[in-house]
Rosetta silent file (secondary structure, phi, psi, omega in degrees, C-alpha in Angstrom):
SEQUENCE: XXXXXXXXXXXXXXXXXXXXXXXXXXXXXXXXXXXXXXXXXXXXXXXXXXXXXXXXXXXXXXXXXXXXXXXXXXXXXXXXXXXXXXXXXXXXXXXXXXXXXXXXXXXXXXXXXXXXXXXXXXXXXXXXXXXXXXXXXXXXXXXXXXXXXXXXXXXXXXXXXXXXXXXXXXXXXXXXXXXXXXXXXXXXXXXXXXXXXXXXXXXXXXXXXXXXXXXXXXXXXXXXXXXXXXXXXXXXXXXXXXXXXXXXXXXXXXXXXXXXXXXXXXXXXXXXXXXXXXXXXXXXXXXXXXXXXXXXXXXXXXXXXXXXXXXXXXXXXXXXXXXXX
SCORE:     score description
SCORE:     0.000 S_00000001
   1 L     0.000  128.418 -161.072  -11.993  -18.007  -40.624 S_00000001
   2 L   -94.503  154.231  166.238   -8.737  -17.666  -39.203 S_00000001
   3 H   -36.119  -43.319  155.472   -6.029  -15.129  -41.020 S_00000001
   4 H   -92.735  -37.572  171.035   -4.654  -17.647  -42.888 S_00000001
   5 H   -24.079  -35.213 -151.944   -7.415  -19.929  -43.861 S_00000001
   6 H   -89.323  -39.242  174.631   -8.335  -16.150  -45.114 S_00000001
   7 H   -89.656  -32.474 -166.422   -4.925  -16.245  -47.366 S_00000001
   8 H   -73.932  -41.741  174.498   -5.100  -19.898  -48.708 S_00000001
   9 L   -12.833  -54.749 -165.164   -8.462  -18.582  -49.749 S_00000001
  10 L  -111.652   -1.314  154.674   -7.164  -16.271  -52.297 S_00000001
  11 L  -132.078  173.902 -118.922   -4.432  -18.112  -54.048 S_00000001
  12 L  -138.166  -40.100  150.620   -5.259  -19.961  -56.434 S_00000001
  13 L   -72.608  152.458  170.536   -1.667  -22.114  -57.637 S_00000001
  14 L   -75.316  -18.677  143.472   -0.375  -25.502  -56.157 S_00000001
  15 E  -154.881  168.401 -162.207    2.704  -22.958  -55.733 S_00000001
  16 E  -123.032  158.645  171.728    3.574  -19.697  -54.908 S_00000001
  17 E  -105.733   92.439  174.098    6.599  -17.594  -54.857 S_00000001
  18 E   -75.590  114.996 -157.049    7.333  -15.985  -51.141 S_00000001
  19 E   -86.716  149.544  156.217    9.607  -12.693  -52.157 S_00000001
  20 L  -108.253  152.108  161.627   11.394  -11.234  -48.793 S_00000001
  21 L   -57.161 -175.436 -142.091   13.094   -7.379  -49.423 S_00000001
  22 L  -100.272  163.174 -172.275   15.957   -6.944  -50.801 S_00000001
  23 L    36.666   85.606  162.298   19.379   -7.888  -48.627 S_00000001
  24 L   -85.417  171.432 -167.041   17.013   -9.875  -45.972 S_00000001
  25 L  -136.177  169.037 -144.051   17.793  -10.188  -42.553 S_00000001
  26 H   -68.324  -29.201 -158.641   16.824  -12.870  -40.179 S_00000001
  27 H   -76.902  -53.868 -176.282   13.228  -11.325  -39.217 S_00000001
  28 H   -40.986  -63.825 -162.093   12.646  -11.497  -43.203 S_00000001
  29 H   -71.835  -42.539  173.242   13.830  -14.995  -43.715 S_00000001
  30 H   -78.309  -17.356  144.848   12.151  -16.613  -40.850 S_00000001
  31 H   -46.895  -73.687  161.405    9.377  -15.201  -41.684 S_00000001
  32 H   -32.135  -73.893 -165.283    9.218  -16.748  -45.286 S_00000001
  33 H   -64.314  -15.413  164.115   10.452  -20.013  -43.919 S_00000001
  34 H   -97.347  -21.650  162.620    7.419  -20.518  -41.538 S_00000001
  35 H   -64.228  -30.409  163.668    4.938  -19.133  -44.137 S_00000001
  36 H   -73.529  -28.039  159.697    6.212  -21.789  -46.469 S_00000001
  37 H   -50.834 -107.106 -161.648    5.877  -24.451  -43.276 S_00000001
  38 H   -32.508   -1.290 -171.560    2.614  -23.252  -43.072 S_00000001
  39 H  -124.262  -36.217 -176.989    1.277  -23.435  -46.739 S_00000001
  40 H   -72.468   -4.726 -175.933    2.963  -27.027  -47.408 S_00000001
  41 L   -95.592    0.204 -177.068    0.826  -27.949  -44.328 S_00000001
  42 L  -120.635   35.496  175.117   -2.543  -26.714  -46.380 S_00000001
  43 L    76.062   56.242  162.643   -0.839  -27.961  -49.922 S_00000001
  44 L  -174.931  115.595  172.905    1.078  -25.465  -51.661 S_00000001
  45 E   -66.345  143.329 -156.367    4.164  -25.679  -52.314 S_00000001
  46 E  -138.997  106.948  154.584    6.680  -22.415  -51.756 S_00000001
  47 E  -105.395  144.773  172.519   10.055  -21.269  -53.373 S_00000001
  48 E   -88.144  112.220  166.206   11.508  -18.519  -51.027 S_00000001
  49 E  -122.875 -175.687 -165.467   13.282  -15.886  -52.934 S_00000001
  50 E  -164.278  143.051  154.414   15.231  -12.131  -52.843 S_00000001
  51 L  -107.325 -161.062 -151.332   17.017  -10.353  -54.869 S_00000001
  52 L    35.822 -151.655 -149.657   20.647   -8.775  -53.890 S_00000001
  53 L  -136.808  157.992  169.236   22.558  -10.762  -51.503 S_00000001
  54 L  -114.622  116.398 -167.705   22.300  -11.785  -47.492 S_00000001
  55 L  -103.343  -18.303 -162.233   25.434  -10.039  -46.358 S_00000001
  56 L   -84.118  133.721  176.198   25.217  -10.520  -42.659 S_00000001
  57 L   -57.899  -63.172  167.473   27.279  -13.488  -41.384 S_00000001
  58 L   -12.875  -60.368  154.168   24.683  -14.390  -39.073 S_00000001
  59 H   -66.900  -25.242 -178.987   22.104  -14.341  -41.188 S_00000001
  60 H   -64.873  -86.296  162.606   24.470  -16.498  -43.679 S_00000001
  61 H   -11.346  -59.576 -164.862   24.779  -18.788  -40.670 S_00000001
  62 H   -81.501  -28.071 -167.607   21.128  -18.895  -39.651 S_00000001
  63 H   -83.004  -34.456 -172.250   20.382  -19.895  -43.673 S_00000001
  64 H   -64.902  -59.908 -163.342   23.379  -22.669  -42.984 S_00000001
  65 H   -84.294  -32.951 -165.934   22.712  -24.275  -39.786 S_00000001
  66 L   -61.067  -52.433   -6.128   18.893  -24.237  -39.470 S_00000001
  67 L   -87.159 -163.802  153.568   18.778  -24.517  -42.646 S_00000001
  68 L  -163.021  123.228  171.854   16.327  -23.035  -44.737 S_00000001
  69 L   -59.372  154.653 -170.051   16.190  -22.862  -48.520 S_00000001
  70 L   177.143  130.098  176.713   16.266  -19.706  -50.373 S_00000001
  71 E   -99.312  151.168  160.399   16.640  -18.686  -53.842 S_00000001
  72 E   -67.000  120.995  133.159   17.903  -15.350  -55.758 S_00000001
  73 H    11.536  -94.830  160.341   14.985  -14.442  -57.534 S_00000001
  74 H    -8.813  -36.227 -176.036   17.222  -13.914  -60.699 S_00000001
  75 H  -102.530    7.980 -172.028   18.164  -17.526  -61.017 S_00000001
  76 L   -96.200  134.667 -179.244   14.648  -18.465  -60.740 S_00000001
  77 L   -77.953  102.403 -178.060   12.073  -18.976  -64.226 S_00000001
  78 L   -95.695  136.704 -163.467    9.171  -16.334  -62.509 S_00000001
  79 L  -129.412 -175.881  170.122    6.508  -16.221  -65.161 S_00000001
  80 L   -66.153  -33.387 -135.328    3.317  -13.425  -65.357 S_00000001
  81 L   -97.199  -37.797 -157.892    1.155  -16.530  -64.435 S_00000001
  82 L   -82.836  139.174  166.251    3.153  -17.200  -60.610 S_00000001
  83 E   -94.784  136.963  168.382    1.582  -15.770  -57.898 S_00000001
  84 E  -137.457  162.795  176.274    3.750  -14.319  -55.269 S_00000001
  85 E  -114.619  152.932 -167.281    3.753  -13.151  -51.553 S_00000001
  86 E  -127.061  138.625 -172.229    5.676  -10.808  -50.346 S_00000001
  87 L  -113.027  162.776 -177.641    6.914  -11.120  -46.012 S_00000001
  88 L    25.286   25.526  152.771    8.353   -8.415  -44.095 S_00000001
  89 L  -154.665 -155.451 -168.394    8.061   -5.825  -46.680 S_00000001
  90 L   -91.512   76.667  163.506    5.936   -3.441  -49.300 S_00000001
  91 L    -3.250  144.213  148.033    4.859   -3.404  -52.966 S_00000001
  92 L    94.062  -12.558 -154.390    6.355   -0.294  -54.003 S_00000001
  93 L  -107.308  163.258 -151.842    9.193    0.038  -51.555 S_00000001
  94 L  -100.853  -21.905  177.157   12.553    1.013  -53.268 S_00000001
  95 L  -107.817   53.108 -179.050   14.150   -2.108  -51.563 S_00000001
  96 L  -132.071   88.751 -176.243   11.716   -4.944  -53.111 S_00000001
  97 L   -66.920  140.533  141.016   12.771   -5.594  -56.779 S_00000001
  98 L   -47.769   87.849  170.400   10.204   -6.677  -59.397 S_00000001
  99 L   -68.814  129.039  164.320    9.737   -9.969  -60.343 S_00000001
 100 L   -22.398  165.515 -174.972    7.741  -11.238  -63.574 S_00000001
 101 L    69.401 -166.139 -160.285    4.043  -13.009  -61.727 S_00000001
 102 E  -118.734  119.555 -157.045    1.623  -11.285  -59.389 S_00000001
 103 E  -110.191   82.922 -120.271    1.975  -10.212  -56.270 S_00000001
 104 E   -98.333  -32.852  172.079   -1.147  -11.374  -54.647 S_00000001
 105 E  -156.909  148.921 -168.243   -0.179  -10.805  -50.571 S_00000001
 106 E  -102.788  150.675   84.980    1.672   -8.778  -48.081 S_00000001
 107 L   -70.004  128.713 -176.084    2.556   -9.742  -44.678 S_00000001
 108 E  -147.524  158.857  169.888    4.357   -6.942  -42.992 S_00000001
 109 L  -123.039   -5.979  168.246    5.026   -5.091  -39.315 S_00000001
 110 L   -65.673 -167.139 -174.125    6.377   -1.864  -41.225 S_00000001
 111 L   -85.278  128.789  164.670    3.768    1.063  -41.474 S_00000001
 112 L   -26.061  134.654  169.565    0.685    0.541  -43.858 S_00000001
 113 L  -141.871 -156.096  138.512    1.440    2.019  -47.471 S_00000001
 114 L     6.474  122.505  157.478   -0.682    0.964  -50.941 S_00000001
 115 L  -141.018   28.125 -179.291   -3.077   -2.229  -50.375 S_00000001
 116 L   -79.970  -49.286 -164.668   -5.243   -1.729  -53.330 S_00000001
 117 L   -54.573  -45.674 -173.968   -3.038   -4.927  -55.311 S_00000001
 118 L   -58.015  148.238  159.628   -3.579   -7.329  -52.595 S_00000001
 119 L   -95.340  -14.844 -174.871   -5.992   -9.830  -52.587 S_00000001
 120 E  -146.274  135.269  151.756   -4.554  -10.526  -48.942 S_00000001
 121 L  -144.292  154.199  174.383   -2.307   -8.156  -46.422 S_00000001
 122 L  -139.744   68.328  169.567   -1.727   -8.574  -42.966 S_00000001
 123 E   -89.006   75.677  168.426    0.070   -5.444  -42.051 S_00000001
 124 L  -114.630  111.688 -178.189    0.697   -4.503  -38.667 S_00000001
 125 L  -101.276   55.100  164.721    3.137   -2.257  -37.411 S_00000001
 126 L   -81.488  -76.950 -165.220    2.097   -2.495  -33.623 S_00000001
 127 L   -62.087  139.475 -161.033    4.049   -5.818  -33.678 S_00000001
 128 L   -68.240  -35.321 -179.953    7.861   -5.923  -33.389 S_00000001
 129 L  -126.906 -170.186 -151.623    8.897   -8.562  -35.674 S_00000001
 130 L  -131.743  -40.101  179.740    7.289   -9.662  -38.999 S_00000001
 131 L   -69.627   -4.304  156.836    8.056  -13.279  -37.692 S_00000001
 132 L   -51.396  -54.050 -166.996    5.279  -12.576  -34.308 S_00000001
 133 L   -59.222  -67.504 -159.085    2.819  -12.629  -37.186 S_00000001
 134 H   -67.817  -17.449  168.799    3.319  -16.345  -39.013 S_00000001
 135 H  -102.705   19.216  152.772    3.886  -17.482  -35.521 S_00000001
 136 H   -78.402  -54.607  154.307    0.539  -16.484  -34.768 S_00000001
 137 H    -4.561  -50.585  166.304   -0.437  -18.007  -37.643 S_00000001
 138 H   -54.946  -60.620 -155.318    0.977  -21.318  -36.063 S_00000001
 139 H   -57.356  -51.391 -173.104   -0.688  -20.417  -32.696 S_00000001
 140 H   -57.565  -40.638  175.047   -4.354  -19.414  -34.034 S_00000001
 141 L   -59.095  -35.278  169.725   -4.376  -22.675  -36.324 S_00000001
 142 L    77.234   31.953 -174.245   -3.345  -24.763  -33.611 S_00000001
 143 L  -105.133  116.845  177.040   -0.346  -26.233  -36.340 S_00000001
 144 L   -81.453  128.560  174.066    2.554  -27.247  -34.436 S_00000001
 145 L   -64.829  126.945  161.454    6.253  -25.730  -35.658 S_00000001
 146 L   -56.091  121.889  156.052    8.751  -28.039  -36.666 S_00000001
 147 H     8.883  -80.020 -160.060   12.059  -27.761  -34.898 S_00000001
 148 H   -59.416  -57.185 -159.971   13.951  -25.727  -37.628 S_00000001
 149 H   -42.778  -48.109  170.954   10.821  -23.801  -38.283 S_00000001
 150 H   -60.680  -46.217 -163.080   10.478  -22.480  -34.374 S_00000001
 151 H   -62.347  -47.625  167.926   13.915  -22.031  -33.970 S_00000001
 152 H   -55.111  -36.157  154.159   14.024  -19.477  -36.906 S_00000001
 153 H   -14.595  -86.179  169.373   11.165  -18.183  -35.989 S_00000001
 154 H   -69.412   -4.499  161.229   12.306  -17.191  -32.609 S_00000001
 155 H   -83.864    4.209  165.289   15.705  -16.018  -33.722 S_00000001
 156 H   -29.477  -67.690 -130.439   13.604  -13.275  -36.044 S_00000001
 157 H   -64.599  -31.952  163.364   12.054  -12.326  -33.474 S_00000001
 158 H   -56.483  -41.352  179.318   15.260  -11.813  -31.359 S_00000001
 159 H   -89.511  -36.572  164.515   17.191  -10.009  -33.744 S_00000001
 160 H   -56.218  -46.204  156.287   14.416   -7.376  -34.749 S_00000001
 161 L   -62.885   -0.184 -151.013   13.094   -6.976  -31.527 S_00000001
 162 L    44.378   66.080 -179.757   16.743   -6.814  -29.938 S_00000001
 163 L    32.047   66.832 -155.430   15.962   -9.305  -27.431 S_00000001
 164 L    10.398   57.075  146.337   12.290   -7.812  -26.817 S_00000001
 165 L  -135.790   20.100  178.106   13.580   -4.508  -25.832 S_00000001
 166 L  -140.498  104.385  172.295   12.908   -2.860  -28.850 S_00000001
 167 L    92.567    0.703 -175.029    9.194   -2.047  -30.840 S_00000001
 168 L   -63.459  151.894 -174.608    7.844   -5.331  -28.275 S_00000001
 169 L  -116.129  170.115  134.700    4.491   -5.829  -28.268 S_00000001
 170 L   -20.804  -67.782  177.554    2.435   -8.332  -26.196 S_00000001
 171 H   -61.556  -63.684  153.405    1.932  -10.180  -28.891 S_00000001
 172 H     0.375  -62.960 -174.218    5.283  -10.434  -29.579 S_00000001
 173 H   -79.252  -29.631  167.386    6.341  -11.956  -26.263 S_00000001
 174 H   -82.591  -42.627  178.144    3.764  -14.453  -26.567 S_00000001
 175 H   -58.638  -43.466  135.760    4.412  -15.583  -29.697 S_00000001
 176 H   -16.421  -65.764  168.685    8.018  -15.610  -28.390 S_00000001
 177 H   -49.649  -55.205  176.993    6.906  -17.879  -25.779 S_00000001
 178 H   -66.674  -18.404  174.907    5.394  -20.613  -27.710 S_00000001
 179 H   -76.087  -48.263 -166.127    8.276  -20.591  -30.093 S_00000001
 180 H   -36.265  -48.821 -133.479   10.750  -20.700  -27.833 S_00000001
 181 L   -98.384   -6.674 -176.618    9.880  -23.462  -25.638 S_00000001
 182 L  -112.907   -9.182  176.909    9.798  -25.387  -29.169 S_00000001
 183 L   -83.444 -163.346 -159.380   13.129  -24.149  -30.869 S_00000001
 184 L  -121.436  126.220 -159.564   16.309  -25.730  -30.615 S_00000001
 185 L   -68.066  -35.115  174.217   18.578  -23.936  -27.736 S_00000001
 186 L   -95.510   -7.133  165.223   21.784  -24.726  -28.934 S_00000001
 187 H   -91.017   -9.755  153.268   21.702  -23.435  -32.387 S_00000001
 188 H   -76.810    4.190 -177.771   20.267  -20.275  -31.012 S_00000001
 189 H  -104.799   -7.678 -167.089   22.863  -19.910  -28.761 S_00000001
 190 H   -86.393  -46.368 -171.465   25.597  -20.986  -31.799 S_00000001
 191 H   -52.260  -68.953 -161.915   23.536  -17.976  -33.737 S_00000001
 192 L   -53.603  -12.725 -178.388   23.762  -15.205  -30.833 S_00000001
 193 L  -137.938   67.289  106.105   27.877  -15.261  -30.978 S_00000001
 194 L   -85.659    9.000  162.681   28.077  -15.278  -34.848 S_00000001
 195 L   -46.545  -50.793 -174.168   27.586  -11.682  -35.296 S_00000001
 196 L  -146.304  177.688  179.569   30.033  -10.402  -36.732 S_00000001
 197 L  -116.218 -169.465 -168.100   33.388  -11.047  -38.307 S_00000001
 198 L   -80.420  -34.012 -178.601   37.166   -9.735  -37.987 S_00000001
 199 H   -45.662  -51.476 -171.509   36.469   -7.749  -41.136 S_00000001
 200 H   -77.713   14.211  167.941   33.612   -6.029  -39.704 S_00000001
 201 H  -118.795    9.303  170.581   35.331   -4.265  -37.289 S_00000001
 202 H   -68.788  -26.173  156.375   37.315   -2.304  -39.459 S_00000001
 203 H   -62.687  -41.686  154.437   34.006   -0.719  -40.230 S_00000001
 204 H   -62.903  -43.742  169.512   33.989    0.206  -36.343 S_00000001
 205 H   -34.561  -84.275 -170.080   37.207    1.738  -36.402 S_00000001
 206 H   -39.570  -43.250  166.191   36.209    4.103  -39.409 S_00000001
 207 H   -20.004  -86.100  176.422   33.124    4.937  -37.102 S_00000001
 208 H   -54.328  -32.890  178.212   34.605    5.327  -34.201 S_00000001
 209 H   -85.413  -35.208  179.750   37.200    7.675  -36.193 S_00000001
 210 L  -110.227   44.052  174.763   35.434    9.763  -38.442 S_00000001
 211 L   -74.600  135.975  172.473   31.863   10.172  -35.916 S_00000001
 212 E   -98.287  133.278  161.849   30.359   13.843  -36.373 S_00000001
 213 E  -137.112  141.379 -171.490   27.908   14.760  -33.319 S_00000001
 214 E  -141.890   95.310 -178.584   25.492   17.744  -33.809 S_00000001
 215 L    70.938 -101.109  151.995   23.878   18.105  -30.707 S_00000001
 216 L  -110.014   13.115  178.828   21.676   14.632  -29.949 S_00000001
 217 E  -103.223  127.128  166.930   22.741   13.825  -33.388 S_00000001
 218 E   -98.574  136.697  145.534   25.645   11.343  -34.560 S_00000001
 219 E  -130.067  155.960 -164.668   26.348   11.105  -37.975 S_00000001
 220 E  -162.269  102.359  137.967   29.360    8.687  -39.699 S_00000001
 221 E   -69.736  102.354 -178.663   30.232    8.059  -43.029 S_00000001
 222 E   -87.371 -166.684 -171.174   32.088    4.958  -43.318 S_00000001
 223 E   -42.349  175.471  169.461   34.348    3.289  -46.116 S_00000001
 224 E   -96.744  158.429  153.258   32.300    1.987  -49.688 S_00000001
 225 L   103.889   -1.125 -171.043   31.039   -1.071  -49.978 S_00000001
 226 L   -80.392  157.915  164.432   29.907   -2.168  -46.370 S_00000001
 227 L   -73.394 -172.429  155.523   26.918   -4.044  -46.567 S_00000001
 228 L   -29.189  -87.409 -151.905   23.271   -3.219  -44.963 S_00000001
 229 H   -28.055  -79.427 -149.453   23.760   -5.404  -42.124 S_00000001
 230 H   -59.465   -2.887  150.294   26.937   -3.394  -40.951 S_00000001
 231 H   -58.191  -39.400 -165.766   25.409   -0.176  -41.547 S_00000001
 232 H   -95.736  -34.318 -153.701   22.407   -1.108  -39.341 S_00000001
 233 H   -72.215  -34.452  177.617   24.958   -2.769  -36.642 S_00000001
 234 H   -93.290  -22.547  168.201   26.627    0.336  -36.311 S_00000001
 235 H   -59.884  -40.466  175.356   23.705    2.827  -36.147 S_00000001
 236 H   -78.731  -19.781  163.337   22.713    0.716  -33.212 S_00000001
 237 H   -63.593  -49.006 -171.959   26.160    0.718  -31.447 S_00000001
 238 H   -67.211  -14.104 -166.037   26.335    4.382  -31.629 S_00000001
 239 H   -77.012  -27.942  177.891   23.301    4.901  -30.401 S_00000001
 240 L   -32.465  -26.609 -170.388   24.561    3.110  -27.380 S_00000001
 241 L   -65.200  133.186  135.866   26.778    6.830  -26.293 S_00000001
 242 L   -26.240  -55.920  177.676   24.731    8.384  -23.738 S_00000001
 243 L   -71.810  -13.439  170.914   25.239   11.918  -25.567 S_00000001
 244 L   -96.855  170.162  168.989   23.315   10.406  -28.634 S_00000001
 245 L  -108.674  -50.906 -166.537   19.246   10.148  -29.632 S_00000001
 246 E  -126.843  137.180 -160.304   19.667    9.957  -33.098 S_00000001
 247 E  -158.640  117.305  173.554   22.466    8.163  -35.158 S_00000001
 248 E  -113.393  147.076 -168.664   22.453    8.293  -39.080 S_00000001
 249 E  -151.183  115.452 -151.877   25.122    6.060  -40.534 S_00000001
 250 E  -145.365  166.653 -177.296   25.807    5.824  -43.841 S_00000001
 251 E  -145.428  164.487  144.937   28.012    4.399  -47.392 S_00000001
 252 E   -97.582  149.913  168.343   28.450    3.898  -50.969 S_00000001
 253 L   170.018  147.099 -159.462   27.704    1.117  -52.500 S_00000001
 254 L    49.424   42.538  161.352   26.295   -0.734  -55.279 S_00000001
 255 L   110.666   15.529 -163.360   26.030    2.605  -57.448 S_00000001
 256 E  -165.319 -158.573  177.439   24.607    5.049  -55.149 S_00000001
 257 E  -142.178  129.110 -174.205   24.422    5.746  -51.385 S_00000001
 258 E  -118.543  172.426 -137.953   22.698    3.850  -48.314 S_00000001
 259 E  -166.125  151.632 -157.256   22.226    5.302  -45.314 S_00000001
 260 E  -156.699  106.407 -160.549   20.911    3.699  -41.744 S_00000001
 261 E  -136.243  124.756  155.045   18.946    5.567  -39.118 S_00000001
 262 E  -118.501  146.669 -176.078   17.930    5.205  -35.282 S_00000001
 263 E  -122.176  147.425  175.227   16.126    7.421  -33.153 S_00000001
 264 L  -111.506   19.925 -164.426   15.822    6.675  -29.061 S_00000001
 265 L  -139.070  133.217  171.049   13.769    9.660  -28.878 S_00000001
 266 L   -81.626   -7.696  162.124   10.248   10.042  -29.308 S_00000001
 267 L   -46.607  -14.383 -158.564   10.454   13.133  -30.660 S_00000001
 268 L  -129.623  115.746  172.349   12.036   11.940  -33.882 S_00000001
 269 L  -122.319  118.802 -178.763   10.761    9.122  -35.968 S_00000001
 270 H   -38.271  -77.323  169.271   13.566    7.264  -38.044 S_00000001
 271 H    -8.096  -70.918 -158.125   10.842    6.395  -40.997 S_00000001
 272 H   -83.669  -31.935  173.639    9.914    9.912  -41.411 S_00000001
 273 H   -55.616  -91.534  163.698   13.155   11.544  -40.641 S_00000001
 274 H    -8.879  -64.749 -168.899   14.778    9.354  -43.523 S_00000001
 275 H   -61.975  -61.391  167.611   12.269   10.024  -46.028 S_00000001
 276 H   -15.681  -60.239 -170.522   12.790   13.559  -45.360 S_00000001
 277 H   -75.680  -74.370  179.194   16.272   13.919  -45.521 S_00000001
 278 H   -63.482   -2.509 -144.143   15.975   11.954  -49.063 S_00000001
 279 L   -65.173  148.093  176.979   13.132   13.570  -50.699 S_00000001
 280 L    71.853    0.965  178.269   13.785   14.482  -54.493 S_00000001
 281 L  -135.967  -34.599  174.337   17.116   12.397  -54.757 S_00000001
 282 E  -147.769 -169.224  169.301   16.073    8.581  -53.218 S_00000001
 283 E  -138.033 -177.208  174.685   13.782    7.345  -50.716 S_00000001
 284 E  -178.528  144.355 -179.582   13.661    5.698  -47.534 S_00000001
 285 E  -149.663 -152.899  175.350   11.377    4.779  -44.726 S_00000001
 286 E   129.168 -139.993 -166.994   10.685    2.305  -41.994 S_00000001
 287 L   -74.892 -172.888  165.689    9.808    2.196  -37.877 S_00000001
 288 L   -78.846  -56.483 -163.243   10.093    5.207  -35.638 S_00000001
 289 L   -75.252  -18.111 -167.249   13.031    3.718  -34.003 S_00000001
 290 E  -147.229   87.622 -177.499   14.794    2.185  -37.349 S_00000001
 291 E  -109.892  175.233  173.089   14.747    3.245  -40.566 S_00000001
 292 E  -159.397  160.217 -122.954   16.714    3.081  -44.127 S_00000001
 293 E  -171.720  156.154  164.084   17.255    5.018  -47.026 S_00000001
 294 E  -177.782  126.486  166.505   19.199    4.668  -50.338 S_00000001
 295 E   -91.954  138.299 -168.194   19.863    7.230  -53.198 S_00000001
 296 E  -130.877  162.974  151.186   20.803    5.529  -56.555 S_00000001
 297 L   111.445    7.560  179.350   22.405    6.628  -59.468 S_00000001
 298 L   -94.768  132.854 -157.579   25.731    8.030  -58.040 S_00000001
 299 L  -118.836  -75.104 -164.636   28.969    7.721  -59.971 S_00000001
 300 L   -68.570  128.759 -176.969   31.046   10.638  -59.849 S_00000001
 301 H   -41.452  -60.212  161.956   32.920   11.617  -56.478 S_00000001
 302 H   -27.526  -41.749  178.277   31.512   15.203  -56.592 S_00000001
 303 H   -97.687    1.131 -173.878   28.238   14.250  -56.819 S_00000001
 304 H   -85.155  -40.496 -179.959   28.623   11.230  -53.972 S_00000001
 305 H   -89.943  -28.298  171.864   29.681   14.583  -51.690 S_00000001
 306 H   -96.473    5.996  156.965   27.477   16.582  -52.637 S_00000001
 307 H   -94.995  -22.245  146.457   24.682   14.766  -51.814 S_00000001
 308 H   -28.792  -39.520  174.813   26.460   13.529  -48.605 S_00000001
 309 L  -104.120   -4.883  169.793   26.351   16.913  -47.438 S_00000001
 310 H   -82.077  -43.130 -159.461   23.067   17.697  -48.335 S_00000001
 311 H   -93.980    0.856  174.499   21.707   15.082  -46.840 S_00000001
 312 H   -59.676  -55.515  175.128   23.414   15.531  -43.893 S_00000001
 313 H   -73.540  -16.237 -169.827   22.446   19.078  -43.349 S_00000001
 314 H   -88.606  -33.697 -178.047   18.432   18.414  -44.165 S_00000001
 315 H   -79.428  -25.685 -172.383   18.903   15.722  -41.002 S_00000001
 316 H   -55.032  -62.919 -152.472   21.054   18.148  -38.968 S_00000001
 317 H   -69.329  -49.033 -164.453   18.201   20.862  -39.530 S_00000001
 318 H   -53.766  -44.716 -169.305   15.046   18.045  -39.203 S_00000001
 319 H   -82.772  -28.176  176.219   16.283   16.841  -36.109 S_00000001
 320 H   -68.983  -16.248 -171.530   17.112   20.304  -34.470 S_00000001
 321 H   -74.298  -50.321 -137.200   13.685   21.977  -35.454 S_00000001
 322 H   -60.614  -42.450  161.549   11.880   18.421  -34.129 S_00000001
 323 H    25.552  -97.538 -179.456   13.738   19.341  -30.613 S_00000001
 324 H   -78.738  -46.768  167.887   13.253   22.301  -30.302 S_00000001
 325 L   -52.771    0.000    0.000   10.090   22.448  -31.222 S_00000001
């Protein structure tokens, strides 16, 4: 019994609800949209939903041209009775909201948390993208990807991996391989220069202008209000300086403060580093190399700085002990 044969197994409706985290990003979405491929080819029908919003043009783009459907959660009737799966993230994780129905299976490539609720998980974070997995899924099954379905596929896997140089696996590059040669060349090449907007570089500016370095550390609070994406975009530009390892990058927005972490060092793992840093006010986790964080519940300026500076100094100190030590 192949891994999915192993998931149709265990649900139980003619459809399911596939949940992505919260803001998703491309690995998230193409993920969903070949697990929904992949369940309409064994009968069961799939609405893909999220809650918050997909801020990154790209990803806006990638939802546009490919296309792929996808619902808010919110506008959707979700009952006790709906079964749902959840792709590239966690039960339990601070950025997965709770929807009404059951939440029956994980696929994921972050690090293993809680699996007593599933009836199905497929969690591995050896693998780079979340979108390796369902197109192993394809591969193992011998179920040929549809056009759209490859191409998203392999543009997850491109943006999560950074164009397998980052977290690649084996698997990864093979699964890569088989999509590839089956996606569609010129909307991934329409995707690949749709990064970013004119807007978004005012959030570079602010970066570039207010960056703090503490050793092998960068840290940069920009402006309120940037999304995820641009939060993540610039923790990976900075990391780019020679003099950094580690680059936390961080905002307010939507009532609280999120925060964006990379480490190039193996000394340091973003996931744990993150958590750290938040403990007792939010949370936050993720890879070695890429993590994210978010404290809720902040209003008042005073208390937006003084947890700014708190959390600043618990990463200053975390990363200088891990070092040195």
């Amino acid at each position: 019994m192949t891994k999915l044969d192993n998931l149709i197994s265990f649900i139980k409706n003619k459809h399911v609800y596939i949940q992505t985290h919260n803001y998703p990003d491309q690995d998230a979405l193409a993920s969903a949209f070949g697990l929904a491929a992949l369940l309409k080819n064994r009968g069961i029908n799939a609405t893909i939903c999220y809650s918050g919003q997909i801020d990154k043009f790209n990803t806006l783009k990638m939802v546009e041209l490919i296309p792929i459907p996808v619902r808010r959660g919110e506008e959707l009737i979700i009952t006790a009775m709906d079964e749902i799966l959840l792709v590239d993230s966690q039960e339990g994780n601070i950025n997965v909201k709770k929807f009404p129905g059951k939440i029956i299976a994980c696929i994921d490539h972050h690090p293993l948390q809680d699996t007593d609720s599933y009836r199905f998980f497929d969690i591995r974070s050896s693998m780079g993208s979340c979108a390796s997995i369902i197109g192993e899924y394809f591969m193992e099954n011998d179920i040929e990807p549809e056009e759209p379905v490859a191409t998203a596929l392999t543009y997850g896997i491109k943006m999560d991996t950074g164009n397998l140089t980052r977290r690649v696996s084996e698997q990864d590059v093979e699964v890569f391989s088989f999509l590839f040669r089956r996606a569609d060349e010129e909307k991934l090449r329409e995707l690949d220069k749709s990064s970013l907007t004119k807007d978004d570089l005012n959030a570079y500016k602010e970066a570039i202008t207010n960056l703090k370095i503490y050793g092998r550390l960068g840290i940069v609070k920009i402006g309120n209000d940037y999304s995820e994406a641009i939060l993540a975009s610039i923790s990976d530009f900075l990391l780019s300086l020679s003099e950094l390892d580690v680059t936390l990058v961080y905002a307010y927005r939507v009532g609280g403060l999120k925060f964006s972490i990379r480490s190039a060092t193996p000394l340091i793992d973003a996931g744990k580093a993150i958590k750290w840093a938040l403990k007792g006010h939010g949370d936050g986790g993720g890879h070695a190399v890429m993590a994210a964080g978010f404290i809720p519940g902040l209003e008042k300026e005073t208390a937006i700085s003084n947890m700014s500076s708190l959390v600043e100094q618990r990463l200053i100190q975390y990363v200088a002990k891990k070092i040195i030590d």
